[in-house]
N, C-alpha and C positions, 0 to 999 in steps of 0.2 A: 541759278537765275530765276527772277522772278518773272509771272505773265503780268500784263499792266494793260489795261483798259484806257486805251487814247483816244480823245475828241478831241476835236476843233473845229468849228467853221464844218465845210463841209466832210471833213475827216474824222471817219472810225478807222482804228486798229486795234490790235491786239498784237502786243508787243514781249517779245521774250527777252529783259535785258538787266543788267545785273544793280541798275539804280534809274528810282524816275526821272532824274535829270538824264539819262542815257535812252533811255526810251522817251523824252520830250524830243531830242535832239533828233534821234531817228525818224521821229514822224515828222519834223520839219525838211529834215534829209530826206523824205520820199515825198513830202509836195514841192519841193524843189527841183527835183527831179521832174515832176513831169511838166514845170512849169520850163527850165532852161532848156529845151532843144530847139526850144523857137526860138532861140538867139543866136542862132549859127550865121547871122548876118556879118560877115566879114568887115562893113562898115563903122560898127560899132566897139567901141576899144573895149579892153576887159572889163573895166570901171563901170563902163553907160552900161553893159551886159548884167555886172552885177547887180547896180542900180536897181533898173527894173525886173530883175527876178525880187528882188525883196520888195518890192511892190506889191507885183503881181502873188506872190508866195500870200503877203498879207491879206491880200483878197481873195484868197482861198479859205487862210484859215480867220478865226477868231480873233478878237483881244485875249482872249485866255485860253490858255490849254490845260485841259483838266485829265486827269489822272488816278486811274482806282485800281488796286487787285482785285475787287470785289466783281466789278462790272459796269456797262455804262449808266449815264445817268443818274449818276448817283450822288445824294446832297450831301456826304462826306469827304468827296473826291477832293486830292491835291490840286488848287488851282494857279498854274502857274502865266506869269506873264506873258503872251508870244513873241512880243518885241525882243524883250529881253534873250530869248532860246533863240530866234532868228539871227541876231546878233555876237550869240555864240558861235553856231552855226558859222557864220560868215567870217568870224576867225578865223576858225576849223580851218575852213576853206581858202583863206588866204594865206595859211599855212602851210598846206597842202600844195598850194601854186610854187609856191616859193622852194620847197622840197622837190618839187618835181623839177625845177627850174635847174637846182643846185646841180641833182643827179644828171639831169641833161647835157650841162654844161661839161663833166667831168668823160 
């Protein structure tokens, strides 16, 4: 696995993973995170929940997420979409729903 050097918005990390698309995806997996526990409002269907985490996700981070083994800030760095990896992400994630669903059910 590679280390990779993630910004965004207001997120540094340093990430161990074995492609940048897998380390973009992970840094958006951890502002996500801290962004969903505030939606434990029961009122809100899974949909409105998701909704505004990708909202509020996006107002953490950037339009871009940028990307280097080298280190931060750096004018060679991969820079990648965030809309686009957020949108993976929520795939991910609604796939994940749906599998846990499955297993539930059985």
């Amino acid at each position: 696995m590679a280390k990779f050097y993630v910004q965004s918005g207001t997120v540094r990390a340093v990430i161990d993973a074995e492609s940048q698309d897998r380390a973009a995806l992970w840094v958006v997996h951890r502002a996500m995170q801290q962004i969903m526990p505030i939606y434990d409002d029961n009122d809100l269907s899974a949909q409105q929940k998701c909704d505004n985490a990708l909202v509020e996700g996006m107002l953490v981070l950037d339009a871009r997420i940028k990307l280097s083994e080298v280190g931060f800030d750096r004018p060679d760095c991969l820079s990648l979409d965030t809309f686009e990896i957020v949108a993976e992400w929520h795939r991910l994630m609604v796939a994940l729903e749906r599998l846990q669903r499955m297993l539930d059910s059985q």
